[in-house]
GULO-951648 format. One record per residue (C-alpha): residue number from 1; chain; x, y, z. Coordinates in steps of 0.2 Angstrom, whole numbers, plus 2048, in hexadecimal, padded with zeros to 3 digits. Example, Ala and Ser with C-alpha at 12.3 -4.5 7.8 and 13.67 -1.06 7.14 Angstrom:
// GULO-951648
resi, chain, xx, yy, zz
1, A, 83E, 7EA, 827 .
2, A, 844, 7FB, 824 .
// end
This chain:
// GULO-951648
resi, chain, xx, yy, zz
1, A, BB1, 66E, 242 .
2, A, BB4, 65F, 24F .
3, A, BC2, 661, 258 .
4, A, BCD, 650, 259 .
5, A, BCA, 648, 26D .
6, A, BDB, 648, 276 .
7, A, BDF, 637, 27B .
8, A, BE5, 633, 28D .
9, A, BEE, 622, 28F .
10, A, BE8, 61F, 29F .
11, A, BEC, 60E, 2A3 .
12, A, BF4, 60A, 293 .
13, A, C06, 604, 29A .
14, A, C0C, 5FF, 286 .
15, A, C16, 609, 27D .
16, A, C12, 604, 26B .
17, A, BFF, 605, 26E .
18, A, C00, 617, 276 .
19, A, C08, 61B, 265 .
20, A, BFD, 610, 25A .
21, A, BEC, 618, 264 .
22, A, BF2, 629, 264 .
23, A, BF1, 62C, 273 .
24, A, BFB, 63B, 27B .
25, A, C0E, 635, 280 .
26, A, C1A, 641, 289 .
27, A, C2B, 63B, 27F .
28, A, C38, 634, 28B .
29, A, C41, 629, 27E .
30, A, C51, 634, 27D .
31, A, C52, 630, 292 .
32, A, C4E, 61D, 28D .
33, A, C5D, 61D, 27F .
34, A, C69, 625, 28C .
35, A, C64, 618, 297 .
36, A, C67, 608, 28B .
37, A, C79, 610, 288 .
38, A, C7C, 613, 29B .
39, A, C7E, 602, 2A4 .
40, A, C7B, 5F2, 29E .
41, A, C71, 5ED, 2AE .
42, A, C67, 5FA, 2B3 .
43, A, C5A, 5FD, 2C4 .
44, A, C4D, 609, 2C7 .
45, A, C43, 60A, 2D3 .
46, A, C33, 616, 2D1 .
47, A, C22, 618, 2DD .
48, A, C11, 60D, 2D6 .
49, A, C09, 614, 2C4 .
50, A, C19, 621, 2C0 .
51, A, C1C, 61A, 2AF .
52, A, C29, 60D, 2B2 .
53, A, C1E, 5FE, 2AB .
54, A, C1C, 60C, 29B .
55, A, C30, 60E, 29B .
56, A, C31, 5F8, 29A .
57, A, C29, 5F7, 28B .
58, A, C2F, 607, 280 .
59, A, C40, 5FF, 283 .
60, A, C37, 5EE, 27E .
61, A, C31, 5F7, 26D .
62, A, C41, 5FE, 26B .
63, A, C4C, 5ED, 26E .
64, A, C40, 5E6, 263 .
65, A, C45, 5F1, 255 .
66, A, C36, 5FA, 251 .
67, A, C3B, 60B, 24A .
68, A, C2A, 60D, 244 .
69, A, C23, 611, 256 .
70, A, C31, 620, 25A .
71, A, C2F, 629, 249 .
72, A, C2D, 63B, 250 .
73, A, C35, 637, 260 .
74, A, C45, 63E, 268 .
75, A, C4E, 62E, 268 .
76, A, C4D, 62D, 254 .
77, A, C5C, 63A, 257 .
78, A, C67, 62D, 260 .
79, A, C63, 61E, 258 .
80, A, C6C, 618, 248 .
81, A, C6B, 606, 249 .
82, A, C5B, 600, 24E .
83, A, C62, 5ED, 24F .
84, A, C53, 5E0, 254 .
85, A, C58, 5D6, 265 .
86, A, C4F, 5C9, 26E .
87, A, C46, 5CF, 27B .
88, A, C3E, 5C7, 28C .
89, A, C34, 5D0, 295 .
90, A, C2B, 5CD, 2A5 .
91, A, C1D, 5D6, 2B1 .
92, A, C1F, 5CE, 2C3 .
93, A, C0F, 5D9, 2C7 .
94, A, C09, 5C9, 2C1 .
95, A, C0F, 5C0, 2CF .
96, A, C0A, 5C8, 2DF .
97, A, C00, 5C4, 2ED .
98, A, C07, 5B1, 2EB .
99, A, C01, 5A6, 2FB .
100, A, C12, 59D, 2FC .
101, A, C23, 59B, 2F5 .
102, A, C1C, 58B, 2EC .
103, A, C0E, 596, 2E3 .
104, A, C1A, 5A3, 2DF .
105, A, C27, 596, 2D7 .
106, A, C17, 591, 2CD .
107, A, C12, 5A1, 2C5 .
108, A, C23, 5A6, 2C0 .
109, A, C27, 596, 2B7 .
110, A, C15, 599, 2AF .
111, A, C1A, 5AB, 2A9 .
112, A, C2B, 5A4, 2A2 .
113, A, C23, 596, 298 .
114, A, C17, 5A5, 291 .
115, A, C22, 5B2, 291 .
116, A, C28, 5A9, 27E .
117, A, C22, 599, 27D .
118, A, C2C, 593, 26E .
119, A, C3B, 596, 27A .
120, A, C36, 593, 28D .
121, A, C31, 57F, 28F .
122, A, C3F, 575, 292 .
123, A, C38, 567, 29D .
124, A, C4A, 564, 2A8 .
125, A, C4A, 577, 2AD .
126, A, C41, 574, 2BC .
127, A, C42, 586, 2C5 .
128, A, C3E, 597, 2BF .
129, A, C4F, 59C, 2BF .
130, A, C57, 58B, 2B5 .
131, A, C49, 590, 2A8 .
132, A, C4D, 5A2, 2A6 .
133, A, C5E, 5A0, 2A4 .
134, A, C59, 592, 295 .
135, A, C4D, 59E, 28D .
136, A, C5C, 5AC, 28D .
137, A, C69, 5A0, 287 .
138, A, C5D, 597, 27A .
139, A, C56, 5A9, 274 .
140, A, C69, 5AD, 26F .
141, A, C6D, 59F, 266 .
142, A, C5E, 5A0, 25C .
143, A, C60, 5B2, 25A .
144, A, C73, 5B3, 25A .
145, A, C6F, 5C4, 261 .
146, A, C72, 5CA, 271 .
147, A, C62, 5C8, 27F .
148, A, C5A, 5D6, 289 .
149, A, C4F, 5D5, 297 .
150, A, C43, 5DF, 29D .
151, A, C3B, 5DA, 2B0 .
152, A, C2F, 5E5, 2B7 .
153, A, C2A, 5E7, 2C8 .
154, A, C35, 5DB, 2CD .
155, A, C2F, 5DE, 2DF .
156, A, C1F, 5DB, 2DE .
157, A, C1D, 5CA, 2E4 .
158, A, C28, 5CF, 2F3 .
159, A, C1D, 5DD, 2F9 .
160, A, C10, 5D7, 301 .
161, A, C1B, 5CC, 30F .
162, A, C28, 5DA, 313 .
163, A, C20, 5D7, 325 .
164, A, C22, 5C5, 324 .
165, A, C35, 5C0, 327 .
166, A, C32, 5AD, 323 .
167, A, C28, 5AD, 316 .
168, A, C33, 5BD, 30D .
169, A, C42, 5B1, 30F .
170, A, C38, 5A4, 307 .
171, A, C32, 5AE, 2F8 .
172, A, C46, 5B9, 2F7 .
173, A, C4B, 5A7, 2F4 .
174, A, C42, 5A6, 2E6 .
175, A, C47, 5B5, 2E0 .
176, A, C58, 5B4, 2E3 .
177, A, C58, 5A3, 2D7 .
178, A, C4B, 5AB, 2CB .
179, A, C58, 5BA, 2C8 .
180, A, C69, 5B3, 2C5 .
181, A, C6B, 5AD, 2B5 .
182, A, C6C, 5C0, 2B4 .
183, A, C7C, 5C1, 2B7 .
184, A, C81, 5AF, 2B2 .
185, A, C7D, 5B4, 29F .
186, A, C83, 5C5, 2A1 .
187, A, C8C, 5C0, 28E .
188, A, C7D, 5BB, 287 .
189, A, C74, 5CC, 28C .
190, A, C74, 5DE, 283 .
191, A, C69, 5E7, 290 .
192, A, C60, 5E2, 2A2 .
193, A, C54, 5EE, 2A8 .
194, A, C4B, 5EC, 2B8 .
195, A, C3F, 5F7, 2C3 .
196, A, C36, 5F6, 2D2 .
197, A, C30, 602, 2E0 .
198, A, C3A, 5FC, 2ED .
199, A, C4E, 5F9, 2F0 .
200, A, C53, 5E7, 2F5 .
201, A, C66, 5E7, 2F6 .
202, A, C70, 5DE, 2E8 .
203, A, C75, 5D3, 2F2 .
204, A, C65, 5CA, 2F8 .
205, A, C5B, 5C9, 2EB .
206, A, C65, 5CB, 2D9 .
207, A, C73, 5C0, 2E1 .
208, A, C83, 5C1, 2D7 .
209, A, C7A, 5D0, 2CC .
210, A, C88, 5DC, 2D4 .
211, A, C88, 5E7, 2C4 .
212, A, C79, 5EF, 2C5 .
213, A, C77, 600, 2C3 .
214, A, C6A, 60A, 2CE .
215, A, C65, 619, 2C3 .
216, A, C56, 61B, 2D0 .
217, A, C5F, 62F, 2D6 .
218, A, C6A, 631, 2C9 .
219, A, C65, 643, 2C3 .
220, A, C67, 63E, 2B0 .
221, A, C59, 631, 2B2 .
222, A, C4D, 63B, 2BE .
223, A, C41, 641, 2B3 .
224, A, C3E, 62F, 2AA .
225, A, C2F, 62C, 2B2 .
226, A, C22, 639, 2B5 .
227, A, C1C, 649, 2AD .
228, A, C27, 65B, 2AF .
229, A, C22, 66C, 2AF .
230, A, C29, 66D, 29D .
231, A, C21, 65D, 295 .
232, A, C11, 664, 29F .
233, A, C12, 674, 296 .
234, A, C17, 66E, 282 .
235, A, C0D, 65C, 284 .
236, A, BFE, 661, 28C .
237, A, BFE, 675, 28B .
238, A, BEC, 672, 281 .
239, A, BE5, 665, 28E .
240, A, BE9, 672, 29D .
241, A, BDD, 67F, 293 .
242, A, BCF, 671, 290 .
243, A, BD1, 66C, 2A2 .
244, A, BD1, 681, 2A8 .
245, A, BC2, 685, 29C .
246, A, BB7, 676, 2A2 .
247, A, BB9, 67B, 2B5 .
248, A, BB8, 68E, 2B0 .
249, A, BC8, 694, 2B5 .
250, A, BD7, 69B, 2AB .
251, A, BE5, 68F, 2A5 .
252, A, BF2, 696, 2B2 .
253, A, BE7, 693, 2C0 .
254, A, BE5, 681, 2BB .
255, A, BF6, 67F, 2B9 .
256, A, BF9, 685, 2C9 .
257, A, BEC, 677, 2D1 .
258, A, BF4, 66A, 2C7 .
259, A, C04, 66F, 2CD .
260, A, BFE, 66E, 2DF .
261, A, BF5, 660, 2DC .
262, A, C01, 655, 2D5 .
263, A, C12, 65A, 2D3 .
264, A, C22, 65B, 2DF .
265, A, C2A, 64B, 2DB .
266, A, C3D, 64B, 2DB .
267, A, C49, 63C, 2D9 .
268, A, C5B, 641, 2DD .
269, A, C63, 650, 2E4 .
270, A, C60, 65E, 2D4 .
271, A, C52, 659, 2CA .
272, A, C44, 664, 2C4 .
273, A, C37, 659, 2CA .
274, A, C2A, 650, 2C3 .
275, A, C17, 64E, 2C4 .
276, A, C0C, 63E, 2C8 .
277, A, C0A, 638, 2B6 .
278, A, BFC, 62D, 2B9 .
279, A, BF1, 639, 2C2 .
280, A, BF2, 647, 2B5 .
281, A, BEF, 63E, 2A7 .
282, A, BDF, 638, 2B1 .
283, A, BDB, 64A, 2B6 .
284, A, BDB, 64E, 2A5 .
285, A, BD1, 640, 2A0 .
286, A, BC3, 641, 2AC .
287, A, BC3, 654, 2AE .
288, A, BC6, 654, 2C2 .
289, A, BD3, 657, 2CE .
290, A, BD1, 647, 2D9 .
291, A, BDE, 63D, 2E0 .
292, A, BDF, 62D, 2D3 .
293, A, BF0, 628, 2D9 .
294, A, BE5, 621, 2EA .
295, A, BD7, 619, 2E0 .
296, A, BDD, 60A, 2E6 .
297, A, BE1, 60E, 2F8 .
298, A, BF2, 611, 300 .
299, A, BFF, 5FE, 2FF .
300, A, BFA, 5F3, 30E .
301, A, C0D, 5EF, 30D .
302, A, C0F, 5FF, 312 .
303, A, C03, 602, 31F .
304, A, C08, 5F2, 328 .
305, A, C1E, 5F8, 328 .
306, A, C15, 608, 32D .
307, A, C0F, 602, 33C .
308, A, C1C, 5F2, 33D .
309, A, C2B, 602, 341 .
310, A, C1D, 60C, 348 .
311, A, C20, 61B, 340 .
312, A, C19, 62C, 347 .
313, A, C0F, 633, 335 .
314, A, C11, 642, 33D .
315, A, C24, 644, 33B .
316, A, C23, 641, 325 .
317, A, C23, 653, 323 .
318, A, C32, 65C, 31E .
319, A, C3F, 64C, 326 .
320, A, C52, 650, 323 .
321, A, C5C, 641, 322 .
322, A, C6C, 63B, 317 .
323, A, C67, 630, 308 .
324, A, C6E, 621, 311 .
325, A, C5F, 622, 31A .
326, A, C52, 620, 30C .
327, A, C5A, 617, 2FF .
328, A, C5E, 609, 30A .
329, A, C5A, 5F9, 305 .
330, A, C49, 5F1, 309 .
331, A, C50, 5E4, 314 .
332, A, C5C, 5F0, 31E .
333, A, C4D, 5F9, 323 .
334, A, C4E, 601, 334 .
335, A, C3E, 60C, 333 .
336, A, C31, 60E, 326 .
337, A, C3A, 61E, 31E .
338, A, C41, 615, 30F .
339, A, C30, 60E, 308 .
340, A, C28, 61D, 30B .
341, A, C36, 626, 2FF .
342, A, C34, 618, 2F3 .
343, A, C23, 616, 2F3 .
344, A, C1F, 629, 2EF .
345, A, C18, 62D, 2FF .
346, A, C26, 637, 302 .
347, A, C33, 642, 2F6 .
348, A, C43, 64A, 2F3 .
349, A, C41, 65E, 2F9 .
350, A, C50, 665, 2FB .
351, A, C63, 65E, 2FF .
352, A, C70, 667, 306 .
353, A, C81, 666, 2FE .
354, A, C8B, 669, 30B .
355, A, C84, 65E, 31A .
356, A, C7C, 653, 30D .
357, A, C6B, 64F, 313 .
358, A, C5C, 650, 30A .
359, A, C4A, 657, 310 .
360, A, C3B, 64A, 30C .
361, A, C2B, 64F, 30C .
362, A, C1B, 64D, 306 .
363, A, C1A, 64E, 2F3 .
364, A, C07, 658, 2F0 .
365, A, BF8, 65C, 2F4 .
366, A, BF0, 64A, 2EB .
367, A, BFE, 640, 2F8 .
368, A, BF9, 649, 306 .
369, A, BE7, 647, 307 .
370, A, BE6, 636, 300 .
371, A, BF4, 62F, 30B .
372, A, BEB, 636, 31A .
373, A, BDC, 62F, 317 .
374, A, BE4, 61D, 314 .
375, A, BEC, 621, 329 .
376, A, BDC, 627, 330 .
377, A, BD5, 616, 332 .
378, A, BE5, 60F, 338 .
379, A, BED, 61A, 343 .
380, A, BDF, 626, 34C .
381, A, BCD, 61A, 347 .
382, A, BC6, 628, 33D .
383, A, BC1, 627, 32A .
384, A, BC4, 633, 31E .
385, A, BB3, 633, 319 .
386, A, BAE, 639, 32C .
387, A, BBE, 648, 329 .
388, A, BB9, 651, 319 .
389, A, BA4, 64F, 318 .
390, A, B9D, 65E, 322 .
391, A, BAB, 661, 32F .
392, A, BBA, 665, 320 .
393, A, BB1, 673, 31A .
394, A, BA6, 67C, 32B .
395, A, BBB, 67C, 333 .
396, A, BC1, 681, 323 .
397, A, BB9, 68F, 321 .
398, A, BBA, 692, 334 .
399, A, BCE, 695, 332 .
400, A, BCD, 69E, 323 .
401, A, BC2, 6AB, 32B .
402, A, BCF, 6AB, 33A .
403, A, BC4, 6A4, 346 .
404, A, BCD, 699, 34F .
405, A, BBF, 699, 35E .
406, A, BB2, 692, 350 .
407, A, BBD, 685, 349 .
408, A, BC3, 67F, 35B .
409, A, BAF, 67B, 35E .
410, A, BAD, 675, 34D .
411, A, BBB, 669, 351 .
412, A, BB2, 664, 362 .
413, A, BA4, 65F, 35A .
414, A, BAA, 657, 34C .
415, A, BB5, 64A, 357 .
416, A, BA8, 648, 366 .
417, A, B9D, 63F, 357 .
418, A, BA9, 637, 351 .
419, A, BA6, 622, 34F .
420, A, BBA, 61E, 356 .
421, A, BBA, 60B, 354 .
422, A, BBB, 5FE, 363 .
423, A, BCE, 600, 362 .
424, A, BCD, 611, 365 .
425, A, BD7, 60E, 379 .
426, A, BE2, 602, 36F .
427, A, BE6, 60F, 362 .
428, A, BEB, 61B, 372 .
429, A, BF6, 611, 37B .
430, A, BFF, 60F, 36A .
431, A, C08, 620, 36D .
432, A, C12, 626, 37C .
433, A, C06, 633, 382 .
434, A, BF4, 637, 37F .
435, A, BF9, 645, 378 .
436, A, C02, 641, 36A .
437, A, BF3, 635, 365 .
438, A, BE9, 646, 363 .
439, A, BF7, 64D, 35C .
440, A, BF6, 63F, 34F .
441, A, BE5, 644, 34E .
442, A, BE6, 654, 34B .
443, A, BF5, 652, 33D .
444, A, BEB, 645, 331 .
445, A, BD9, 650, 334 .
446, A, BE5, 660, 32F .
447, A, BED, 656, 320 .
448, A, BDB, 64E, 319 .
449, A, BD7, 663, 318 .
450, A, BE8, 662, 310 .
451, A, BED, 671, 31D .
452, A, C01, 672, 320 .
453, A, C03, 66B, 333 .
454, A, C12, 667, 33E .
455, A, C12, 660, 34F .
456, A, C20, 65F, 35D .
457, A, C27, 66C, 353 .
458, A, C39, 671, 35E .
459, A, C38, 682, 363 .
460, A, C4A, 68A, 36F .
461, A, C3F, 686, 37E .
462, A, C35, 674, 37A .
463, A, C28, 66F, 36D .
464, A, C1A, 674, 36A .
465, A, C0D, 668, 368 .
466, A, C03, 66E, 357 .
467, A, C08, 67B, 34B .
468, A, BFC, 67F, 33C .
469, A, C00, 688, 32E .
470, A, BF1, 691, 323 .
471, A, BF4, 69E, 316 .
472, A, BEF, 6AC, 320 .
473, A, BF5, 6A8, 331 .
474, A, BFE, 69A, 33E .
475, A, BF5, 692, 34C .
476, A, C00, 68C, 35A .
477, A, BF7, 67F, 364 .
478, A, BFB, 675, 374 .
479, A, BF3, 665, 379 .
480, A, BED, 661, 38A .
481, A, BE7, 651, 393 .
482, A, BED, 653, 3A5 .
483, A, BEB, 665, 3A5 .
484, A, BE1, 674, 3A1 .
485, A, BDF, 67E, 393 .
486, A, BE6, 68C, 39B .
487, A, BF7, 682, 3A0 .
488, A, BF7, 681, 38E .
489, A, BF7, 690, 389 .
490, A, C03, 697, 397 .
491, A, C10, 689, 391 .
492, A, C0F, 691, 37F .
493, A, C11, 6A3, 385 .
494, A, C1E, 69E, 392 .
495, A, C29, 694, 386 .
496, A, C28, 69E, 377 .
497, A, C1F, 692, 36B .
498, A, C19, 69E, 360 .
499, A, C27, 6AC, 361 .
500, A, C2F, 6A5, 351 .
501, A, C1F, 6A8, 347 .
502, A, C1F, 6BB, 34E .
503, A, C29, 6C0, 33D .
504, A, C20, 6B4, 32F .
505, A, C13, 6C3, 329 .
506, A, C05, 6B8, 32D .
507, A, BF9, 6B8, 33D .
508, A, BFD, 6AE, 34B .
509, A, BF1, 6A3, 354 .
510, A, BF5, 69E, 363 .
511, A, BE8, 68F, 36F .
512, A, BEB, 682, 37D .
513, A, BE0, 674, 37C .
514, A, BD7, 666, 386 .
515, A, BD2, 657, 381 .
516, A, BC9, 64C, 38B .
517, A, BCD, 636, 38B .
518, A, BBB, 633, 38E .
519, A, BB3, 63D, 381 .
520, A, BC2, 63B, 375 .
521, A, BBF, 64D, 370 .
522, A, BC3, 660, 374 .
523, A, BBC, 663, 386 .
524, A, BC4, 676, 386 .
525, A, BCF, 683, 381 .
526, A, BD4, 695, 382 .
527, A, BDB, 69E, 375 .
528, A, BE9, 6AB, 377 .
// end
C-alpha cells in the first residue's frame, strides 16, 4: 500500500492553489474573518516569509466569494453571506530596488494598468495615485458593490534607501501620492488591508489615512501568521514522526529540536507564540534542520541602519525597554532597535505589567546562528565559514568536557590563522576600546556555536567583560590588552564577577585573558 506524499507549500503564497494542490494548510481563516469585521482599515506588520503575503490572498479568495475554497475551514462557521466584491490587490515586492523616484512612478503605474486591465487605463490619470483612485471608483460603479484593497508589502520599495535621506523623501513622495485615494474613497471601500515589515507613521507615508488600525501587537491577531505549538501538534503531528524516524530519533526529541530550532516568536505582551512558518514547512520538506529563513542572507537595509546607529550586536540579548522604543515608526528612528524587532531578528520575551517594559531577545536557535554569520564579515572581518569548519567542533567539545585550558588554546589557534580582511585596524578603531572589539569577537564566534554569551554584564562592583553560559558550567572571562593575564584574573576575584554564579548549580569557570593587537589573537591567560 503507498502511502499518500505530504505536500509542503513551500513557496506557494496563494491561497486557493494551496487548496486546490493539496497541500498541507494550518487553518487561520477564523483569525482572517475576525479581522475583516474588526476595522475597516487595517495594518500589519510582520518579519520577511511569515505568511502575511498567504494572509493577502485568502482574504482575496474570500472577498471574491469563493466559498468553494473554505469548505472544511473554520471560517465556514462565521460566514453566512458569501457576497462577491470587487477586489484590487497589489504586491509592492514588485517594486523594489527602484533606481529613482522617476522609475519607481513607472513601475507602479505599470502594476496598476495590469493589476485589471479593463478597469486601470484612463489616459488623463497621469500619476499612480490619480489612477488608483479611477480604478476604485470605476470598479464600484461597475460593480455597484463596495471595493476592497489589498496592498502588500507596502514597504518594499522604501527599504532599500532607509540610509538615504534624499532619495527616501523622494520615493515617500511617491508613496504619500500613491496611498491617498485610501482615504479619499473611504465610501467606496468595504475593506483595506495592508502589511509590511516595518512601521512608517501614518502621517508620512498614508497621508490623511488617520483611521488605520495597527493590529501588528494586538493579542487577538498574534498568532495570524506563523505556526503554534497547537497547529504544530493537530497539523503536522504525522510530519514530526516522518521527520523523527528519518533522523532516527523519537518524535519528542524532534519536537524538541524543532522547537529550539525555530520557535520563540511573540507579537504582543501574552501571546503563546509562534514558530517561523517558512522554515518548518521547509524542514519538513527537505528532511533537515538548517536555517532556510537566511537562504538569502541577512537585509542589507539592515545591516547598513546597523552600522548607520552603530549598534553594539552584543547588547541584543535580553534588552528591556518600553514598547515606545520598538514600535516607533521607521522614520523616528533613534537606534536600530525598532527594525531589528520588526524584522524578526529580535522578539517579544517577557513584559512586565507593572513597570511596563518588555524583554527582547533573540527568537531561536536558526536566528542566532544565521544572524551571526551575516555580522561576522561586517563587524569583526571573520566569515562564518572560517567559525564553524574545524574550529566549532575541537572548542566545542573542549567546553563540554570542562576544559577550559584546551578550548582557550583551541581559540588561539583558531584566530592567530585567521585571514581578518585589510580593514581589520579600521574595524578596531570602530569601537571605544580594543577590548570590546574582542569582545565582539568573542560574542558572534559564541553565537555561530549558538552558545548563550553576554558581555559587560553589570555585576555590584563593575562589569565583567565576557560571561559564557554552557549547560554544565559558566565561564567568567576578563579581557586584557594593556595588561596581563594575571591583572585579569585578580580584577575578577577582587570584584566579585563570578560570585553571583556561586548559587546556579552549575560549575564556574573563571580566566583573564590577553590578547595581543599585533597577532589579533589570544597571547595568554590563567585560569582561576
Amino acid at each position: 500500500m503507498t502511502t499518500k506524499r505530504r505536500r509542503y507549500p513551500v513557496g506557494i503564497q496563494t491561497f486557493s492553489e494551496i487548496i486546490r494542490g493539496g497541500y498541507l494548510y494550518a487553518d487561520k481563516t477564523d483569525l482572517m474573518w475576525q479581522m475583516q469585521d474588526y476595522a475597516k482599515y487595517i495594518f500589519l506588520s510582520r518579519p520577511r516569509r511569515f505568511g502575511k503575503s498567504l494572509l493577502s490572498t485568502t482574504l482575496c479568495s474570500f472577498f471574491n466569494g469563493e466559498k468553494e475554497l473554505f469548505e472544511g475551514l473554520k471560517v465556514m462557521e462565521l460566514e453566512t453571506e458569501w457576497k462577491r466584491y470587487p477586489v484590487i490587490h497589489f504586491d509592492l515586492s514588485n517594486a523594489k530596488n527602484q533606481p529613482s523616484a522617476h522609475d519607481l512612478t513607472d513601475t507602479l503605474m505599470w502594476m496598476l494598468d495590469h493589476c485589471s486591465p479593463k478597469l486601470a487605463r484612463e489616459e488623463n490619470k497621469t500619476s499612480p495615485g490619480k489612477r488608483l483612485e479611477g480604478i476604485i471608483r470605476r470598479a464600484y460603479e461597475q460593480t455597484g458593490q463596495q471595493v476592497v484593497i489589498v496592498i502588500d508589502e507596502y514597504d518594499a520599495p522604501l527599504l532599500d534607501v532607509l540610509h538615504e535621506e534624499e532619495r527616501l523623501g523622494e520615493y515617500r513622495r511617491v508613496m504619500q501620492e500613491f496611498y491617498q485615494p485610501l482615504k479619499a474613497c473611504e465610501a467606496m471601500v468595504r475593506f483595506c488591508f495592508i502589511t509590511g515589515i516595518t512601521k512608517f507613521s501614518q502621517l508620512s507615508i498614508f497621508s490623511t489615512l488617520n483611521n488605520l488600525t495597527n493590529i501588528t501587537m494586538d493579542p487577538v491577531f498574534a498568532t495570524i501568521c506563523g505556526i503554534t505549538e497547537q497547529e504544530l501538534v493537530t497539523t503536522f503531528g504525522e510530519d514530526i514522526a516522518l521527520l523523527a524516524d528519518y533522523h532516527g530519533v523519537t518524535a519528542e526529541e524532534m519536537h524538541a529540536k524543532l522547537k529550539q530550532k525555530y520557535d520563540g516568536y511573540h507579537f504582543s505582551n501574552r501571546d503563546e507564540g509562534v514558530y517561523n512558518p517558512f522554515s518548518l514547512l521547509k524542514a519538513f520538506q527537505q528532511k533537515e534542520l538548517y536555517n532556510y529563513w537566511f537562504d538569502t542572507g541577512t537585509p542589507t537595509f539592515l545591516i547598513r541602519q546597523m552600522q548607520h546607529f552603530h549598534t553594539d550586536i552584543t547588547s541584543l540579548e535580553k534588552v528591556e525597554v518600553p514598547s515606545s522604543a520598538f514600535d516607533r515608526p521607521t522614520e523616528a528612528m533613534i537606534d536600530a532597535l525598532p527594525l531589528l524587532y520588526q524584522s524578526g531578528y529580535l522578539t517579544i520575551k517577557d513584559y512586565d505589567r507593572e513597570s511596563e517594559i518588555y524583554t527582547l531577545s533573540i527568537p531561536n536557535q536558526e536566528v542566532r546562528v544565521g544572524f551571526t554569520d551575516g555580522l561576522l564579515p561586517t563587524y569583526v572581518g571573520l566569515e562564518g565559514g572560517y567559525v564553524q569548519a574545524g574550529f566549532a567542533l575541537k572548542f566545542w567539545r573542549a567546553l563540554k568536557k570542562d576544559d577550559l585550558d584546551l578550548a582557550l588554546r583551541e581559540l588561539q589557534a583558531y584566530m592567530a590563522s585567521l585571514p581578518y580582511v585589510e580593514g581589520f585596524k579600521k574595524k578596531l578603531e570602530s569601537v571605544s576600546t580594543a577590548e570590546g572589539f574582542y569582545e565582539w569577537t568573542l560574542y558572534l564566534i559564541f553565537s555561530m556555536l549558538n552558545v548563550y554569551v553576554r558581555t559587560q554584564v553589570k555585576t555590584a562592583n563593575g562589569r565583567a567583560d565576557v560571561v559564557v553560559y554552557m549547560p554544565d558550567a559558566i565561564y567568567v572571562l576578563e579581557l586584557k590588552i594593556n595588561g596581563t593575564a594575571q591583572e585579569a584574573l585578580e580584577q575578577i576575584n577582587s570584584k566579585g564577577y563570578a560570585f553571583a554564579y556561586q548559587t546556579d548549580g552549575r560549575q564556574v569557570r573563571k580566566a583573564g585573558v590577553r590578547f595581543s593587537t599585533e597577532t589579533k589573537a589570544v597571547e595568554d591567560w590563567i585560569i582561576g
